[in-house]
C-alpha positions, -999 to +999 in steps of 0.1 A: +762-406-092+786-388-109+779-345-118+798-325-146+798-285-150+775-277-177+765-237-186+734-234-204+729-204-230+690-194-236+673-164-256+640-152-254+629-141-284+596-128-264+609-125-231+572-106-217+558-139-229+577-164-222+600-153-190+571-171-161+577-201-176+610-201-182+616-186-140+594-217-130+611-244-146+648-228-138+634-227-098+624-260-101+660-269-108+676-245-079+694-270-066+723-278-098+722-237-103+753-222-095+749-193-111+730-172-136+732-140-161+706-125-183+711-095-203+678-078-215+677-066-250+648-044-247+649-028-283+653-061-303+624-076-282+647-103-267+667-117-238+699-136-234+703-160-206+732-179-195+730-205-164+760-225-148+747-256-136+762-290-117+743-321-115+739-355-134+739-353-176+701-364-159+697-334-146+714-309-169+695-329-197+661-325-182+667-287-176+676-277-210+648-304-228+620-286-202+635-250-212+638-258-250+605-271-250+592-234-242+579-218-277+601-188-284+632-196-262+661-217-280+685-235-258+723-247-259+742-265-236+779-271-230+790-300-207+820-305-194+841-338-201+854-340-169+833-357-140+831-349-107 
């Protein structure tokens, strides 16, 4: 099956709450992460995550629904056109 480059952009708006959840579904996925960055924003109470993924739109769709589905975290994804 055919995998595209996606980067997914997260922020936490509580990350004390909700930053388990969030680690447990992106381990879940640990095999379509290349890479990850999360800047803490301690004094406005929130995070800012970014996470290069490849895998299936499958894949890359799942993640992102299971993350966005977290109460307090908002999700965005970019996917690349071009398949590999």
């Amino acid at each position: 099956m055919k995998r595209r480059i996606a980067v997914i952009s997260a922020i936490l708006e509580n990350p004390t709450e909700t930053q388990g959840e969030f680690n447990r579904i992106v381990s879940n996925f640990k095999d379509i992460i290349k890479g990850r960055m999360g800047i803490p924003y301690d004094e406005l109470g929130i995070s800012v995550i970014s996470i290069v993924v490849m895998g299936t739109i499958n894949d890359i769709n799942s993640l992102t629904g299971k993350l966005g589905n977290i109460k307090g975290v908002t999700v965005k994804t970019s996917i690349s056109k071009k398949e590999i």
